[in-house]
C-alpha positions as semicolon CSV with decimal commas, in nm:
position;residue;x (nm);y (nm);z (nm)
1;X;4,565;-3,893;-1,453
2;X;4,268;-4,075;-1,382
3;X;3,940;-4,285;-1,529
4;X;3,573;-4,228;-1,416
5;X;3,313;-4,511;-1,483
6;X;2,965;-4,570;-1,388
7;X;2,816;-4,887;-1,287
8;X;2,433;-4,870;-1,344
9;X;2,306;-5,085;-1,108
10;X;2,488;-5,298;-0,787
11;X;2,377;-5,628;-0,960
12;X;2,619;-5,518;-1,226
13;X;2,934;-5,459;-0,965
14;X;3,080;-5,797;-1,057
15;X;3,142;-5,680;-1,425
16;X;3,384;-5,396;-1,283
17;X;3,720;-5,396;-1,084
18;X;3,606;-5,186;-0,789
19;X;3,921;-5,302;-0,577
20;X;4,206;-4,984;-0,459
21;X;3,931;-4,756;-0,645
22;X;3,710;-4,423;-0,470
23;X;3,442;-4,587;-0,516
24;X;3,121;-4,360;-0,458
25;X;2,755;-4,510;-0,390
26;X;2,441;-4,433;-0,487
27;X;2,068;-4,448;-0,406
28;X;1,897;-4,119;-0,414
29;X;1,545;-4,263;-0,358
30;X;1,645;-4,295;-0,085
31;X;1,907;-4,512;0,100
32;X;2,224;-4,269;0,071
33;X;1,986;-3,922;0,102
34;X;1,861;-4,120;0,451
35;X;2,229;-4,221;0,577
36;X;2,366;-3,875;0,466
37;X;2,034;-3,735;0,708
38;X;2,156;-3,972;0,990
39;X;2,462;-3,881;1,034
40;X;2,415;-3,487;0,958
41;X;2,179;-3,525;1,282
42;X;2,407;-3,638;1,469
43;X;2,397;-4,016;1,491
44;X;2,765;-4,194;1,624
45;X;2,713;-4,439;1,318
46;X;2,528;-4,630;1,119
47;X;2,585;-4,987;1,008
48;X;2,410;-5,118;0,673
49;X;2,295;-5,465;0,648
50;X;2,200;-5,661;0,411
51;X;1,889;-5,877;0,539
52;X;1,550;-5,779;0,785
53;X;1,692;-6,052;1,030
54;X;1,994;-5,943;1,092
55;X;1,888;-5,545;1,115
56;X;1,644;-5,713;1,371
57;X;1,843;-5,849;1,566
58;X;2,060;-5,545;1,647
59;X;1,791;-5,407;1,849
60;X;1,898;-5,625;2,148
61;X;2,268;-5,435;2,080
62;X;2,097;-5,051;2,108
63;X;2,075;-4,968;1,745
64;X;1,793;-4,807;1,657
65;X;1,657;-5,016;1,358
66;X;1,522;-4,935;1,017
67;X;1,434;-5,103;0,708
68;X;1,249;-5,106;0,356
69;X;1,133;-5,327;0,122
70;X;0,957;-5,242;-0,217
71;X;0,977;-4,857;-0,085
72;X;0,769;-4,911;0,258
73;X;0,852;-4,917;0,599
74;X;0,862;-5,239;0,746
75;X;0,645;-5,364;1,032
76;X;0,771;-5,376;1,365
77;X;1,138;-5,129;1,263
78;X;1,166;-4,812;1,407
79;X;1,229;-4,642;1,096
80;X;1,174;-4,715;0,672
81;X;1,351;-4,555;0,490
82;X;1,228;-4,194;0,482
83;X;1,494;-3,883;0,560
84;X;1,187;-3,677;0,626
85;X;1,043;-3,905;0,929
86;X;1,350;-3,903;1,102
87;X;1,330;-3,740;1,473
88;X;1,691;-3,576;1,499
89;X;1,635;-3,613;1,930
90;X;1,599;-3,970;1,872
91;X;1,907;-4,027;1,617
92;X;2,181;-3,818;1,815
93;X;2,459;-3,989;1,933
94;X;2,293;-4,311;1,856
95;X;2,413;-4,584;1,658
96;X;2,144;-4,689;1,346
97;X;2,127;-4,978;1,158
98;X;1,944;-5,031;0,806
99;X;1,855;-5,255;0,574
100;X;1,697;-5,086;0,232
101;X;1,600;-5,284;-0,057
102;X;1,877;-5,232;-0,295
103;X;2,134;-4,935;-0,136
104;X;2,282;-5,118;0,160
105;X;2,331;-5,402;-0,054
106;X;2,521;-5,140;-0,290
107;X;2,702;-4,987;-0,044
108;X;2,861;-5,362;0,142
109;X;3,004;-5,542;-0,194
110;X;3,205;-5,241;-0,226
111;X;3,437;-5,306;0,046
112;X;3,798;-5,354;-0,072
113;X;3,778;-5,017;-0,223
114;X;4,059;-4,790;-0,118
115;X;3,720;-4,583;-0,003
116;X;3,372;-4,582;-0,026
117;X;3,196;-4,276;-0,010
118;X;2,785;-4,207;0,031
119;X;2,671;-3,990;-0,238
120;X;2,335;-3,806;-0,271
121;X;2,257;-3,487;-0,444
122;X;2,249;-3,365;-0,099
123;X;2,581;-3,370;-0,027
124;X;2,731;-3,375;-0,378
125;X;2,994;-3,107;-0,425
126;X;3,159;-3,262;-0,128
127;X;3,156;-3,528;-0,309
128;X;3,309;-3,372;-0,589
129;X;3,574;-3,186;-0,412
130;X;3,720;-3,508;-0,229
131;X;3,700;-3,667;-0,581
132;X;3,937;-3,410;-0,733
133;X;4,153;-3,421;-0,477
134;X;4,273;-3,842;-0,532
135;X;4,475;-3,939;-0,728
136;X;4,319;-4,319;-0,793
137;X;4,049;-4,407;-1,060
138;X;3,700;-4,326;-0,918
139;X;3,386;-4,592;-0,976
140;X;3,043;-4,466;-0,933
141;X;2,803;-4,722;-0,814
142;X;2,430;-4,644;-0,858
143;X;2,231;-4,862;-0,650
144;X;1,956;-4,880;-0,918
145;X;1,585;-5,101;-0,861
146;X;1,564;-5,464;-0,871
147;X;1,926;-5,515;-1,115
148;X;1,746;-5,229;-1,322
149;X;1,924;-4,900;-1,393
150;X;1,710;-4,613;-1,255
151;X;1,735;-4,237;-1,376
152;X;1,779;-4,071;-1,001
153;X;2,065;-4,217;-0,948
154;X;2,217;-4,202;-1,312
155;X;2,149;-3,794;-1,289
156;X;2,300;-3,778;-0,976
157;X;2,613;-3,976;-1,109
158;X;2,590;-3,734;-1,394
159;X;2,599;-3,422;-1,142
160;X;2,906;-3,537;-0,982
161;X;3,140;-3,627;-1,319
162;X;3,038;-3,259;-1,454
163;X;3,218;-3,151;-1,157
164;X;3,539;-3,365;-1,193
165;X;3,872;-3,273;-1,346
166;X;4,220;-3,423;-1,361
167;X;4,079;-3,765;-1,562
168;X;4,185;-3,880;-1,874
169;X;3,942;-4,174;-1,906
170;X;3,612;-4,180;-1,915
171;X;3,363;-4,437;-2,013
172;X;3,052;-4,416;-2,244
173;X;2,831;-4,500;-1,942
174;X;2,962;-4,218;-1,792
175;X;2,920;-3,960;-2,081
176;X;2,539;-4,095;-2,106
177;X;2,535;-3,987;-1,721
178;X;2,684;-3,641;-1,775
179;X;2,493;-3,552;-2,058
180;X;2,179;-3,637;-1,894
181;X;2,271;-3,428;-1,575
182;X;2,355;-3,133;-1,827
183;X;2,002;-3,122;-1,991
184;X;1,839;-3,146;-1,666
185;X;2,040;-2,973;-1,349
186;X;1,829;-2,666;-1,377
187;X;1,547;-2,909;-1,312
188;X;1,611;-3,181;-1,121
189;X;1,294;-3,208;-0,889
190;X;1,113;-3,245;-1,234
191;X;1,291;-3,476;-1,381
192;X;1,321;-3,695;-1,066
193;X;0,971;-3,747;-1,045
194;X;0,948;-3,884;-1,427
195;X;1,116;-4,176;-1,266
196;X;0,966;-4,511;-1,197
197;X;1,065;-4,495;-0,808
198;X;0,939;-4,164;-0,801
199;X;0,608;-4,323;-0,940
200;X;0,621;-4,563;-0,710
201;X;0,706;-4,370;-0,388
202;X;0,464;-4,084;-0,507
203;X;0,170;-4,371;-0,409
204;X;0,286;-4,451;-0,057
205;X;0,271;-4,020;0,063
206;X;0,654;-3,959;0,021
207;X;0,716;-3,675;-0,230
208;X;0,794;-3,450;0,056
209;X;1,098;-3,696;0,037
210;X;1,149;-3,700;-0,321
211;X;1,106;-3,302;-0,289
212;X;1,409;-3,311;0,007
213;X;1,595;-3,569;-0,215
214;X;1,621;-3,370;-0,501
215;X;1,798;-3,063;-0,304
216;X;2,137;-2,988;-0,397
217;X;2,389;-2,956;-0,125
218;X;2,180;-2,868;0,182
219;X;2,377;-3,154;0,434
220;X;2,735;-3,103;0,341
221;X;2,910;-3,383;0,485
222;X;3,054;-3,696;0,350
223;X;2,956;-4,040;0,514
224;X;3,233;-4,301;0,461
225;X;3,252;-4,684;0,479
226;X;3,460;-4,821;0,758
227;X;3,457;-5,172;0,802
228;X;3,124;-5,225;0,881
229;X;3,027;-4,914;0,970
230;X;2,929;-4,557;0,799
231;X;3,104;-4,292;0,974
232;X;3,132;-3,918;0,868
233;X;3,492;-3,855;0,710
C-alpha cells in the first residue's frame, strides 16, 4: 500500500521528502502541456533549465531554444512557451531546451526521485495508469505562480488522484485536490479560465492555448526525467 500527497507549489518542495518517490510534475499553463507537445512531435529530447543564460547558450550546441518569463516569449528565443506555436517540421528529431518561469524549475529539484514524470491533462490517464502500476508512494508537484498555489494545476492534480487505487494514505492537500477535480471535470475549460494565469495569459492572445491545455488525453505519452534530460518513457 501506498500514500499520495500534493505539493502546491515547487517553492514548497523543501517541506516534503520527494527522495525514492514517483514523483509527478506539474504546470498546465503551460510548461508540462508544451514539453508533453515536444516530444509527441517528435523531438529526440528536451532539456529544462533553470536560467535565460544558460538556455542561451545551448544554441551554439544545436538545441533549438525557448523560454518565458511572466507568460511571454522572450526576445531573441526561438520559442515561449506556447504548445500551439510550435512547428512540428522544426521540432522533429531535434533536441529543445527551455527555460519557463516556474515549471522547469519544478521539474529539476525533483531529481533523486525514483522517477519523475511530466503531467498535463493532456496526457493524464497515462499518467494514471503508470501510477497504479508502482508500488512506491507517489508526490504530485504542481509547479504553481510565483511560490503561489494556482487552481490549473491543483485540478489537474485532482484529475489524476480520482484515478488512483492501491493507496492507503492520503493527505488533506490531496482530498482538497480531488474534490475540486470532482465538481469540475465535466468542465474543465471553464473552470481553467477562472484562474489568475488564465487571466493573465488571456491578455497576451493565448486562449487557443489555454483551450488546447485544457483537453483531456489527446497526446498520450509520458515524458520522463533522465538526468538532465526529458525523454519519452
Amino acid at each position: 500500500m501506498k500514500s499520495i500527497d500534493v505539493c502546491l507549489t515547487h517553492d514548497q518542495l523543501n517541506n516534503y521528502n520527494h527522495i525514492g518517490k514517483v514523483v509527478v510534475i506539474i504546470d498546465v499553463l503551460r510548461a508540462t502541456s508544451t514539453i508533453n507537445t515536444i516530444l509527441y512531435h517528435g523531438a529526440k529530447l528536451v532539456k529544462p533549465v533553470k536560467t535565460l543564460e544558460e538556455c542561451k547558450k545551448l544554441k551554439d550546441e544545436n538545441y533549438i531554444i525557448m523560454a518565458e518569463r511572466m507568460g511571454k516569449k522572450v526576445e531573441g528565443f526561438d520559442y515561449g512557451n506556447s504548445p500551439t506555436k510550435i512547428n512540428r517540421n522544426q521540432i522533429k528529431g531535434c533536441k529543445v531546451a527551455i527555460a519557463t518561469s516556474n515549471g522547469t524549475k519544478a521539474i529539476i529539484k525533483t531529481k533523486g526521485s525514483k522517477i519523475s514524470l511530466i503531467a498535463s491533462f493532456l496526457n493524464i490517464s497515462k499518467v494514471i495508469n503508470f501510477i497504479n502500476k508502482e508500488s512506491e508512494d507517489t508526490l504530485l508537484v504542481c509547479s504553481g505562480w510565483q511560490g503561489s498555489a494556482n487552481l490549473e494545476d491543483t485540478l489537474c492534480a485532482g484529475g489524476i488522484i480520482s484515478g488512483l487505487n492501491d493507496y492507503n494514505k492520503i493527505s488533506d492537500i490531496a482530498l482538497i485536490a480531488k474534490k475540486l477535480y470532482k465538481s469540475s471535470k465535466n468542465n474543465i475549460l471553464e473552470e481553467m479560465m477562472k484562474s489568475s494565469h488564465a487571466k493573465r495569459l488571456s491578455r497576451y492572445d493565448n486562449i487557443l492555448d489555454i483551450e488546447f491545455c485544457s483537453k483531456l488525453n489527446t497526446q498520450p505519452i509520458i515524458p520522463i526525467l533522465k538526468d538532465d534530460f526529458l525523454t519519452l518513457m
